[in-house]
C-alpha positions as CSV (number, residue, x, y, z in Angstrom):
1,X,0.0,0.0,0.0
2,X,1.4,3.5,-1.3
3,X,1.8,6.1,1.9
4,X,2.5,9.5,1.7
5,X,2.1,12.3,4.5
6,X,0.8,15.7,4.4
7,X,-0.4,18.3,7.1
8,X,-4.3,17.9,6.9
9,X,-7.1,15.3,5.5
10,X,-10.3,16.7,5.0
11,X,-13.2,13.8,4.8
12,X,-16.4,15.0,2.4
13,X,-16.2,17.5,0.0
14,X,-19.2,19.2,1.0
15,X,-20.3,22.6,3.1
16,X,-18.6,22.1,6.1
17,X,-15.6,20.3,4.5
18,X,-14.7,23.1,1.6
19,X,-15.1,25.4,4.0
20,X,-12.6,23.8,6.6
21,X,-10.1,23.1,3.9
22,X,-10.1,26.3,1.8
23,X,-9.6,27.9,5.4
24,X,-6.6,25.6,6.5
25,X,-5.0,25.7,2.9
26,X,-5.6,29.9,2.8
27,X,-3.6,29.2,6.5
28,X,-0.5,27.5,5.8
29,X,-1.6,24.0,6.0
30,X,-0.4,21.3,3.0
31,X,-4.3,19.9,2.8
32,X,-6.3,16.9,0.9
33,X,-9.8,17.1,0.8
34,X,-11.4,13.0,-0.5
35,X,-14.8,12.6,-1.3
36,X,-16.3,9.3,-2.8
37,X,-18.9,11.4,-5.4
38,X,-17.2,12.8,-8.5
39,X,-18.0,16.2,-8.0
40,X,-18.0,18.8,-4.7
41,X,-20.9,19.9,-2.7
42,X,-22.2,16.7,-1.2
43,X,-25.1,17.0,-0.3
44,X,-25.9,20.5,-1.6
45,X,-24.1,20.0,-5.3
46,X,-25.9,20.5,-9.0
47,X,-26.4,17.7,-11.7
48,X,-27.6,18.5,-15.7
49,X,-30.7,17.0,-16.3
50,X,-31.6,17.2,-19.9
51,X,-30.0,20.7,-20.1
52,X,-31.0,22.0,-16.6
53,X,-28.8,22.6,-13.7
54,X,-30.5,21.0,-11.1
55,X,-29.2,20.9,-7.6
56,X,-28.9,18.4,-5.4
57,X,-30.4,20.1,-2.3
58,X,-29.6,23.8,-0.9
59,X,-30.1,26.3,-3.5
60,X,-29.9,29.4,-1.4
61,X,-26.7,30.6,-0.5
62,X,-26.8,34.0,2.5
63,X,-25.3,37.2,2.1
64,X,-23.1,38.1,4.8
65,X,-22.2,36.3,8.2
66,X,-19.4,33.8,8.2
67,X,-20.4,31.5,5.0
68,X,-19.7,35.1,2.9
69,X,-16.8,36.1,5.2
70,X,-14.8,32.6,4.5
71,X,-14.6,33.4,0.7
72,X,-13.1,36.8,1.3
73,X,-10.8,35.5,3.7
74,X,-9.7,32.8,1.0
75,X,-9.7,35.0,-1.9
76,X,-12.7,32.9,-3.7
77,X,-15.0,34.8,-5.8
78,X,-18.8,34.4,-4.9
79,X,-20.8,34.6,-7.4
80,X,-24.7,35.0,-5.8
81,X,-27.6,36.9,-7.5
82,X,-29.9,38.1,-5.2
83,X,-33.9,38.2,-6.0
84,X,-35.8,41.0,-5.7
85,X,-38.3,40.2,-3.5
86,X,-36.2,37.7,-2.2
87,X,-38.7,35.8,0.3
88,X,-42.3,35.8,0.6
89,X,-45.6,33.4,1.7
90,X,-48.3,32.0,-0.6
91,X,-51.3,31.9,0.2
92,X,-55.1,31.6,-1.5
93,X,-52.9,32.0,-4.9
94,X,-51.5,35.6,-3.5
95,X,-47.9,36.8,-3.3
96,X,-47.6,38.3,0.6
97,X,-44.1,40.3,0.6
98,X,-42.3,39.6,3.9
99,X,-39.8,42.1,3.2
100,X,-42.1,45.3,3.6
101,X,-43.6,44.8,6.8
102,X,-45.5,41.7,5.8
103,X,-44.9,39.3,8.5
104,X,-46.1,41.4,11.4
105,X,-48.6,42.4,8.7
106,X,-49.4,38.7,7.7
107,X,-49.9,37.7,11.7
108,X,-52.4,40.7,12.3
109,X,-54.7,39.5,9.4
110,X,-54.7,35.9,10.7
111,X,-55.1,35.9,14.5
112,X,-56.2,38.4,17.2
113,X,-52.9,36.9,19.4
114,X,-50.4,38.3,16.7
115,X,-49.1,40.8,19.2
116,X,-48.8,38.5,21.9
117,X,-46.5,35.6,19.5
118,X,-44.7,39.1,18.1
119,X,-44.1,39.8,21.8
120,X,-42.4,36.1,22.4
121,X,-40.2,37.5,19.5
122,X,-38.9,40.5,21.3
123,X,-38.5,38.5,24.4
124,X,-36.1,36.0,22.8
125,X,-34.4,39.2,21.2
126,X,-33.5,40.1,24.8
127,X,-32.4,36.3,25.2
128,X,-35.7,35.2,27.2
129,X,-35.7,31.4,25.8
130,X,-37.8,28.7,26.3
131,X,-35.8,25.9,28.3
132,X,-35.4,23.5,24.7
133,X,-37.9,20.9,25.6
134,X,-40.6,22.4,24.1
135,X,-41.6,22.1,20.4
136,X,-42.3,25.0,18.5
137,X,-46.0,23.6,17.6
138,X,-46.8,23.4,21.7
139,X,-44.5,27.2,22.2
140,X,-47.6,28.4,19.6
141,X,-50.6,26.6,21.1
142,X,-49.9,29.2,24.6
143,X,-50.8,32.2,22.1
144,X,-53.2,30.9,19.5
145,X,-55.2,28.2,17.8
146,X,-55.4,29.7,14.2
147,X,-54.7,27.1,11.9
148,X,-53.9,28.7,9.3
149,X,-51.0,30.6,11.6
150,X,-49.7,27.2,12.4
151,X,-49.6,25.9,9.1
152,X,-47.5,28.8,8.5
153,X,-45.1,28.0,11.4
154,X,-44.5,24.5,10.3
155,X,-43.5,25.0,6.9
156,X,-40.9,28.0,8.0
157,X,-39.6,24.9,10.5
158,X,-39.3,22.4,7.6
159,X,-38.0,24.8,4.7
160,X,-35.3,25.9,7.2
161,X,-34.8,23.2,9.5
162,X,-36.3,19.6,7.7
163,X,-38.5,18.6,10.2
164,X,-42.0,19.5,11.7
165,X,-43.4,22.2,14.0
166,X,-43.8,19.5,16.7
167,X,-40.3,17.9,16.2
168,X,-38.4,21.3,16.6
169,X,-37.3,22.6,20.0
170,X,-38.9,26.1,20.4
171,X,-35.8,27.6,22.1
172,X,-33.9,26.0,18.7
173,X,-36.5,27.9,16.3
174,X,-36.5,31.5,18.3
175,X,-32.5,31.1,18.1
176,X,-32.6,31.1,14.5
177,X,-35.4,33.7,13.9
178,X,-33.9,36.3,16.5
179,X,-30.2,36.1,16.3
180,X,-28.6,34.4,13.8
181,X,-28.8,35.1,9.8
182,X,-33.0,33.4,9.3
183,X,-32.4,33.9,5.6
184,X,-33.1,37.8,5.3
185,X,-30.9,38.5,2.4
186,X,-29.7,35.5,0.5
187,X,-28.9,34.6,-3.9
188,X,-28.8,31.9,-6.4
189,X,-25.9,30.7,-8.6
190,X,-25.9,31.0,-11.8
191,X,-23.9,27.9,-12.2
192,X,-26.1,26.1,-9.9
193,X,-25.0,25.6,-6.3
194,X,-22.3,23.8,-7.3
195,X,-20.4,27.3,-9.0
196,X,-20.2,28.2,-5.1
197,X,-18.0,24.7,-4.5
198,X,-15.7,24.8,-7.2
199,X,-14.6,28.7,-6.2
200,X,-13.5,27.1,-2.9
201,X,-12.2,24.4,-4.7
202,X,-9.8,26.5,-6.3
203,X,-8.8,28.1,-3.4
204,X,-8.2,24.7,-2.0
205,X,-6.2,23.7,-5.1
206,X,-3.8,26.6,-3.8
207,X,-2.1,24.6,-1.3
208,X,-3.3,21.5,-1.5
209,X,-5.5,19.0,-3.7
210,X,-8.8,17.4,-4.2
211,X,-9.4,13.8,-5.0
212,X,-13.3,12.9,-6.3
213,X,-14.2,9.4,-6.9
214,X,-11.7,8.6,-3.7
215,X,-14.2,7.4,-0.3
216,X,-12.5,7.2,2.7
217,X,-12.0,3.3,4.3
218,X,-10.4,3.8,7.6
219,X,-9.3,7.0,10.1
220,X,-5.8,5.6,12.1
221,X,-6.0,6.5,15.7
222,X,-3.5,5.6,18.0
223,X,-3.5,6.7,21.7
224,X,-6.0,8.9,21.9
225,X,-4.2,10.9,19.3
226,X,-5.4,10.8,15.0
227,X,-2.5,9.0,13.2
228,X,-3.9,9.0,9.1
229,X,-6.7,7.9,6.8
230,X,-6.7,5.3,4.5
231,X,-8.3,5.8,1.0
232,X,-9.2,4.4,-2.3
233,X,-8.0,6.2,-4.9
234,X,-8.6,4.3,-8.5
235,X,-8.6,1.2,-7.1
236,X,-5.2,1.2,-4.9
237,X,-5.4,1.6,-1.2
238,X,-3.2,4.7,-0.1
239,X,-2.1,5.7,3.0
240,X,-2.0,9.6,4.5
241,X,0.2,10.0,7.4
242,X,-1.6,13.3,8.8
243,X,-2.1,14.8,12.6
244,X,-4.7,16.2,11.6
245,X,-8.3,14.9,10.3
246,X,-11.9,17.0,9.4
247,X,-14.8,15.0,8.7
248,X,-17.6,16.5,6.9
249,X,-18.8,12.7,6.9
250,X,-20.6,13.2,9.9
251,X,-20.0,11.9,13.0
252,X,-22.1,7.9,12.5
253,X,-20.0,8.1,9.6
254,X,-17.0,9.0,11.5
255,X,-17.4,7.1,14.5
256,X,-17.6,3.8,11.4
257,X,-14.0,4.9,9.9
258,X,-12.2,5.5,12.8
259,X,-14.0,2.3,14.9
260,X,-16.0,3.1,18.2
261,X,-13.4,1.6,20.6
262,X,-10.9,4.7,19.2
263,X,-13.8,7.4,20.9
264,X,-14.6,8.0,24.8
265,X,-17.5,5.8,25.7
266,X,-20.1,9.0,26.5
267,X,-19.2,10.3,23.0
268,X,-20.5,6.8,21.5
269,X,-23.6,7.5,23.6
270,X,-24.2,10.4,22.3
271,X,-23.9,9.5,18.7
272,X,-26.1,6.5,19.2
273,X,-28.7,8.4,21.0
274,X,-28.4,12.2,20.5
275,X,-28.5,12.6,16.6
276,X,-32.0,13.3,15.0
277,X,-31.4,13.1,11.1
278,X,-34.4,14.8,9.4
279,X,-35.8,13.8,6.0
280,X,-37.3,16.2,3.0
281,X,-38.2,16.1,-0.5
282,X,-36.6,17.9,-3.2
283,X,-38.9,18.3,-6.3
284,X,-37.1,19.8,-9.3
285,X,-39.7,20.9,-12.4
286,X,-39.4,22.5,-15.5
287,X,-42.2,24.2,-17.2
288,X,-43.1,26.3,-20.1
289,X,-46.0,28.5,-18.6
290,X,-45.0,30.3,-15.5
291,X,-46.1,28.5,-12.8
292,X,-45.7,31.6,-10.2
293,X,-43.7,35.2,-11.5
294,X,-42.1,35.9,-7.8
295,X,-38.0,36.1,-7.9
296,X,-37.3,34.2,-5.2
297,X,-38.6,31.9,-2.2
298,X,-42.3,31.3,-1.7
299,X,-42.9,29.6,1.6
300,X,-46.8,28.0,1.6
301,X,-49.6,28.8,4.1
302,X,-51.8,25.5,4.3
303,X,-50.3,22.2,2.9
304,X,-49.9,18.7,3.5
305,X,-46.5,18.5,2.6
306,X,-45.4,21.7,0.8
307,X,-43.0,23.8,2.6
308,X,-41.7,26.1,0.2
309,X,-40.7,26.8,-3.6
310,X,-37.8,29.0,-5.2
311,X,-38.3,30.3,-9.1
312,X,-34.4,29.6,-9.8
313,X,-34.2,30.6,-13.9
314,X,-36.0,33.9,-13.0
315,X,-32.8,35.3,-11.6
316,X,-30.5,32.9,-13.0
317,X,-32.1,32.1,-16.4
318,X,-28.5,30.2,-17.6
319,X,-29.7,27.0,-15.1
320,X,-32.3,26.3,-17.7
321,X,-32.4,26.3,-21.8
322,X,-34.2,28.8,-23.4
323,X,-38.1,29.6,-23.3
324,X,-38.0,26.9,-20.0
325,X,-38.5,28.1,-16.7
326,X,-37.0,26.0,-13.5
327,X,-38.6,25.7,-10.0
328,X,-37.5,23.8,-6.8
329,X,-39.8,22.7,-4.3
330,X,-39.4,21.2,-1.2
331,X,-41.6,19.3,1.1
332,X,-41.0,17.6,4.5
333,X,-42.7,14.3,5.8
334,X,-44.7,13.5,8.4
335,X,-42.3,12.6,11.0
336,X,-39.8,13.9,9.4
337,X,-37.4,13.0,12.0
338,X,-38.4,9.0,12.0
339,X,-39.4,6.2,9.6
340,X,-42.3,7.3,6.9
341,X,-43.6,5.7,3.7
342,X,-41.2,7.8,1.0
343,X,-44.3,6.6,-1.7
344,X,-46.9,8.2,0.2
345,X,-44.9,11.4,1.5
346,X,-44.0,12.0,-2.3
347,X,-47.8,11.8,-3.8
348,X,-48.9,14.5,-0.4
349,X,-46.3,16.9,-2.3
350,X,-47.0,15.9,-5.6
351,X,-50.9,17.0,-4.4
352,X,-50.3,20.1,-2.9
353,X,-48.2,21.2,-5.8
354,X,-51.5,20.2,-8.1
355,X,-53.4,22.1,-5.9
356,X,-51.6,25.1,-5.4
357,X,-50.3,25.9,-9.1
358,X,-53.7,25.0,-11.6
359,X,-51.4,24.8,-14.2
360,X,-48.9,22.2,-12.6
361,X,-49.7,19.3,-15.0
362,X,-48.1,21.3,-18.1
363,X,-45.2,21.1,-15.9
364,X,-41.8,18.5,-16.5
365,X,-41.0,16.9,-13.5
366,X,-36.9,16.5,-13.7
367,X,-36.0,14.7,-11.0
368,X,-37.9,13.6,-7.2
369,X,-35.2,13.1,-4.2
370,X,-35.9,11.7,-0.5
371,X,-33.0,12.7,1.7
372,X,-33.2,10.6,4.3
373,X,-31.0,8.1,6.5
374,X,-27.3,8.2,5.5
375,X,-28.1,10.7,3.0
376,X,-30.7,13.0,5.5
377,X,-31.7,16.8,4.3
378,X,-29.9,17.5,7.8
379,X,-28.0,15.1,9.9
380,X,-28.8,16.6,13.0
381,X,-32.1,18.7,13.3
382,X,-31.3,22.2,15.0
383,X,-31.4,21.4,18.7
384,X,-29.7,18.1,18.7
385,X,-26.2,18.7,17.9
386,X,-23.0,16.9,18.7
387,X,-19.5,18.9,20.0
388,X,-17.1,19.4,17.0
389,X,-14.8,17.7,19.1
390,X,-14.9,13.8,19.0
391,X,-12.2,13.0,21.8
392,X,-9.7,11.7,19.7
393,X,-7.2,14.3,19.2
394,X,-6.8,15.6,15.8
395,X,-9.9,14.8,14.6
396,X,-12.5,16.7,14.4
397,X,-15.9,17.2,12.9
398,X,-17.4,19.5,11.1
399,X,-20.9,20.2,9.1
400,X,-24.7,19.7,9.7
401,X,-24.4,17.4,12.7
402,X,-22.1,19.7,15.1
403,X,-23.9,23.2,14.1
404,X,-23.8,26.4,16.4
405,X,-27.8,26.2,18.2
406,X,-30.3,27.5,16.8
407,X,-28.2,27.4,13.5
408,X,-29.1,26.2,10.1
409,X,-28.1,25.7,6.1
410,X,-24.6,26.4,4.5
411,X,-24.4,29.2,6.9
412,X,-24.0,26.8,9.8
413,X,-22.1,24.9,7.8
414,X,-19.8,27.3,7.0
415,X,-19.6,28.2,11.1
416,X,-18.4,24.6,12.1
417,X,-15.6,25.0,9.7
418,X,-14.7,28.7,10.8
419,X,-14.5,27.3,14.7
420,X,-12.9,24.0,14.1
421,X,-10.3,25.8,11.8
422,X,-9.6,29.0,14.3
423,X,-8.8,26.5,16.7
424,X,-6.4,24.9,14.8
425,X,-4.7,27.3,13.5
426,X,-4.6,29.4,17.0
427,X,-2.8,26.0,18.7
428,X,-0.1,26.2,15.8
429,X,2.9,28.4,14.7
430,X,2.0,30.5,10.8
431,X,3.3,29.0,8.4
432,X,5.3,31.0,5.5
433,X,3.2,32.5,2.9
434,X,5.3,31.1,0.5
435,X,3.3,27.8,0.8
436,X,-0.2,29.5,0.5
């Protein structure tokens, strides 16, 4: 078995891991990112489709906070358009503008309590929380019964989070909407999401390298202490001698490469029992008419699945051919964070789309997706996060499973890597810029 030895591995070429790596290469470190897909983004990457650029799963890509702030720290162009409006509800067939006043608008139309809930939002401003064992669904039951309010409330929980009102933690969802980014200002890629990887890619490729097509078989441990990882790269085993490991994997995954008798037994608890993978499905569709003329993000008022819909070619009319326009819609299952019947799920969106969009049939469905299990829209929902630290040293994790609380999407993503890497970096000496 070939061996060679370099200053940092990165597992999973996704979010977390670019992120991580485009950080540690920009900071001195010699540093392999391996991925077992044949292209970056993971879980959040673009295909073609019979011309389309179709991505994988996020789409949506926020201005400012830390996911912006690690390109300019790299040097990586970001290339976002931003719709104008950018987010907004649908409901009866009407385009409600969020952006102008519309939410507290919105709430007043629906319920008599929509000071009281608006009220709860002020409160959590000034870090009044609810203790984290409440769901969101039970927080809104103390200030109103209107149905049509929590209808609205779920599908903000499953667009940004995956799961159900009644599966997220209150405190988790108040986080989110009152302190951390919630999606206020945020763009599309016109090369799909995927344009967004392969600029970090390149800033990667500046001091390091990526190998696609190359999973991961084992993580070395020895001591307490991360030793290497063993790949397979076209069919040879190689060995990397390293001190230093990232998984984006996730940490089942991680826990599986390294073997559970390398990790402190109440980390191996925690994995086992802590993580709450949640499930949605990603419908991509084509369509000659127009099925809505909004820019950007639509989230839904009363569904049975449908959370929320983004009109991608409308600012980024290159991710389809001409005289098509391309939509993404997502819906969550019911649970979203345990075992459901993918058939059934699937035909509840399928419905709602009929029902919400008259002309829906003209459409071209491209492509149906159920994340779920090892390949979950999230693999921890907000609120049940692991440490980025798995005990062993050197080897850390990053990504969807270890976010910030209350924190969600390539944003949160984009935080793991940004802690895990200012660590690492603080704990050792700069390196010369000549090897940047």
């Amino acid at each position: 078995m070939d061996s060679q030895r370099i200053d940092a591995v990165v597992i999973g070429a996704g979010a977390g891991g670019l992120c991580a790596a485009a950080r540690l290469a920009h900071g001195g470190l010699h540093t392999l990112v391996v991925d077992d897909k044949d292209r970056l983004g993971g879980r959040a990457s673009t295909e073609d489709i019979d011309g389309f650029k179709v991505n994988i799963g996020a789409i949506a890509i926020e201005f400012g906070g830390v996911f912006e702030e690690t390109f300019h720290t790299v040097g990586a162009p970001l290339d976002i358009r931003a719709p104008e409006p950018a987010s907004s509800f649908f409901m009866d067939g009407k385009v409600i503008d969020v952006g102008r006043g519309g939410w507290s608008l919105l709430l007043g139309q629906l319920t008599k309590q929509a000071s009281r809930i608006l009220e709860k939002f002020a409160d959590a401003r000034s870090g009044n929380l609810p203790d984290g064992r409440q769901s969101t669904e039970d927080w809104l039951k103390g200030y109103t019964s209107n149905a049509t309010v929590h209808a609205l409330f779920r599908n903000l929980c499953a667009a940004i989070f995956a799961c159900n009102a009644a599966e997220l933690p209150a405190r988790a969802f108040l986080t989110y909407f009152t302190s951390k980014g919630a999606f206020k200002k945020f763009g599309f890629c016109p090369q799909g999401t995927i344009g967004v990887w392969n600029s970090l890619g390149n800033a990667v490729r500046r001091n390091g390298d990526i190998w696609l097509g190359t999973p991961a078989t084992t993580i070395h441990t020895s001591d307490g202490r991360v030793e290497g990882v063993t790949v397979l790269r076209n069919g040879e085993r190689v060995r990397i001698d390293t001190d230093l490991v990232i998984s984006n994997a996730g940490p089942k995954a991680t826990v599986a490469l390294a073997g559970s008798e390398a990790f402190p037994a109440d980390y191996i608890a925690r994995v086992k029992n802590d993580l709450r993978p949640a499930a949605n499905i990603v419908i991509n569709v084509a369509s000659r008419e127009p099925l809505i003329n909004h820019p950007g993000i639509v989230t839904f008022g009363k569904t049975r699945r449908l959370c929320n819909m983004a009109n991608l070619s409308a600012t980024c009319p290159e991710l389809a051919p001409p005289g098509w326009h391309l939509y993404v819609a997502y819906a969550v299952p019911v649970p979203a964070l345990g075992d459901f019947d993918a058939d059934a799920e699937v035909a509840l969106a399928l419905e709602d789309l009929r029902e919400q969009f008259a002309n829906f049939d003209q459409a071209k469905i491209l492509s149906i997706r159920v994340m779920r299990d090892d390949w979950p829209a999230q693999r921890s929902c907000a609120g049940y996060d692991l440490p980025r630290e798995t005990g062993i040293e050197g080897l850390w994790c990053v990504g969807d499973a270890v976010k910030q609380y209350g924190n969600g999407g390539t944003q949160a993503c984009a935080e793991t890597a940004k802690l895990v890497t200012d660590a690492i970096l603080a704990a050792r000496p700069r390196l010369t810029a000549g090897r940047v």
